[in-house]
C-alpha positions in Angstrom: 20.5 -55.1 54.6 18.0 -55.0 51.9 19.5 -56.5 48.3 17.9 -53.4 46.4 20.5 -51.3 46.0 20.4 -47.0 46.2 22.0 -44.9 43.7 24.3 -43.3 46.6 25.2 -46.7 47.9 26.0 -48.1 44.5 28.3 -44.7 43.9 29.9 -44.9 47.5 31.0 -49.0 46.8 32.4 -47.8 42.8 34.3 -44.6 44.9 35.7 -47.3 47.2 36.6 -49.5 44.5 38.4 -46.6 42.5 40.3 -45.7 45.4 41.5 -48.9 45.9 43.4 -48.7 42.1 46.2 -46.8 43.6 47.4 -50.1 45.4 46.9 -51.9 42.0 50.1 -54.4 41.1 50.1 -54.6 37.8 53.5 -55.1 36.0 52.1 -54.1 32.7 50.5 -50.6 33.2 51.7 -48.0 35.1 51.3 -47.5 39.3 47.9 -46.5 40.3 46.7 -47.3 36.8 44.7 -50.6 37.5 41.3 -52.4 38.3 39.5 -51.9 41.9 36.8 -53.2 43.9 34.2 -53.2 46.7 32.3 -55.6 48.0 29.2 -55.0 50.5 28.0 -57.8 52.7 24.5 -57.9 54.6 25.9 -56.5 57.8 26.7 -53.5 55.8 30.5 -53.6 56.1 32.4 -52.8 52.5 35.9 -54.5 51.6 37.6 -53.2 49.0 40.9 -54.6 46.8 42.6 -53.9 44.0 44.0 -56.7 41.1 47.5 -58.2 41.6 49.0 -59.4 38.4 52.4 -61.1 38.6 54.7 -62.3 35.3 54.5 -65.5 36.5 50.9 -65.8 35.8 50.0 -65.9 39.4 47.2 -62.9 40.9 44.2 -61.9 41.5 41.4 -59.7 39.9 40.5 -57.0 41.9 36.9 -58.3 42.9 38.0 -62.3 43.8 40.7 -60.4 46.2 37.4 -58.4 47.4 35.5 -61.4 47.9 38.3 -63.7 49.6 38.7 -60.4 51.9 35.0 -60.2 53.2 35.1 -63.9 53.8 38.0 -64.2 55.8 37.1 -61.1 58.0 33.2 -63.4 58.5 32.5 -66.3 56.1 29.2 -66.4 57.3 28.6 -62.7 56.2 27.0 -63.0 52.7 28.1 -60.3 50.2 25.2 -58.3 48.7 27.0 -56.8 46.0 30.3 -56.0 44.2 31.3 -52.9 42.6 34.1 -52.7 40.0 36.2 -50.1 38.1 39.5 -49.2 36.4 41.5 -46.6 36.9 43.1 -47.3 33.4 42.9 -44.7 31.1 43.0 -47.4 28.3 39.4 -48.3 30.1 37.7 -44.8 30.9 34.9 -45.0 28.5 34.4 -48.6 29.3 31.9 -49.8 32.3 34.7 -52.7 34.1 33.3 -56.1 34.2 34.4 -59.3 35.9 35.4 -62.1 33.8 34.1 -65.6 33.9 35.9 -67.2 36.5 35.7 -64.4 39.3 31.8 -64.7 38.5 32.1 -68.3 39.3 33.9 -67.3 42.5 30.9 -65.6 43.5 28.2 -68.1 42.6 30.6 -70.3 44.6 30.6 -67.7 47.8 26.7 -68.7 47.1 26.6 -72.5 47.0 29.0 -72.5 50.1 26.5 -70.1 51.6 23.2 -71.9 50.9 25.1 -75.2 51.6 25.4 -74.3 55.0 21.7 -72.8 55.5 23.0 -69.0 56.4 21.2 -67.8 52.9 18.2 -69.1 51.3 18.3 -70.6 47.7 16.8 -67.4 45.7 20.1 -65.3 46.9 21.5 -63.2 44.4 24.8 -61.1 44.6 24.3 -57.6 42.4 27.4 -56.9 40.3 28.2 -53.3 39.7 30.4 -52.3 36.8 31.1 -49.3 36.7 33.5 -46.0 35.4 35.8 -43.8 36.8 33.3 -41.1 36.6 31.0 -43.3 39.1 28.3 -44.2 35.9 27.3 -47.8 36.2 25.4 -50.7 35.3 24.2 -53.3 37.3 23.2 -56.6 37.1 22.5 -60.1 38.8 24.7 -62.8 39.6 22.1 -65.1 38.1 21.6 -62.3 35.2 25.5 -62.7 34.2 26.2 -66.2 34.8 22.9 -68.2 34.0 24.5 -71.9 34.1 26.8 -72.0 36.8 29.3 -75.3 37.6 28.1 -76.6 40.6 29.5 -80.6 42.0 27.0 -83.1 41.1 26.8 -83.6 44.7 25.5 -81.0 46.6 24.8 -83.0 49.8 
């Protein structure tokens, strides 16, 4: 699967993400009222999860849930790109982006990957972020997060 993204694929991942709002936990809003996302991997298959928020400050955003779900169902399955939205109505004029440390998750998902020689080092992951109404933006992994952590040791 090629990393250059089409305008129908990038719309069919954000519809995917939307749709996965309605399972959104999110004590502080409203059912169905919460953040979504879908990630696509280079054999083509999508995964798509919505953010889990819980009072104790445990939960997930909506794209590491995404991410964790692709790699358990093949961890050697690299994800080509991530497409996020809200379903909030707080949010609908907003394009929904991940925060820092989900974007670390990913460049993570990376150095695992090229760690273990199943991607080569230029890799990118293309983040989608997107609106209800399916407009987007999209950039790079390496675009949005230009000094990931990595360990010292790499070896």
């Amino acid at each position: 699967m090629p990393t250059d993204l089409t305008d129908e694929k990038c719309r069919e991942l954000l519809q995917k993400a939307l749709e996965s709002t309605v399972n959104s936990e999110d004590l502080w809003l409203k059912s169905g009222e919460g953040s979504g996302a879908a990630v696509l991997t280079r054999s083509g298959k999508i995964y798509s999860a919505s953010q889990k928020s819980r009072a104790s400050g445990g939960g997930r955003h909506a794209e590491a849930l995404a991410l964790d779900i692709a790699a358990q169902n093949n961890q050697k399955d690299p994800v080509v790109a991530v497409a996020l939205v809200s379903s909030n109505p707080k949010a609908r004029d907003q394009f929904w982006r991940a925060c820092g440390h989900c974007r670390q998750e990913y460049s993570d998902h990376l150095l695992y990957l090229r760690k273990n020689k199943v991607i080569e080092e230029d890799y990118d992951i293309t983040f989608i972020f997107g609106k209800p109404n399916l407009d987007y933006k999209t950039y790079k992994l390496s675009e949005l997060l230009p000094y990931a952590w990595e360990p010292a040791d790499k070896g």
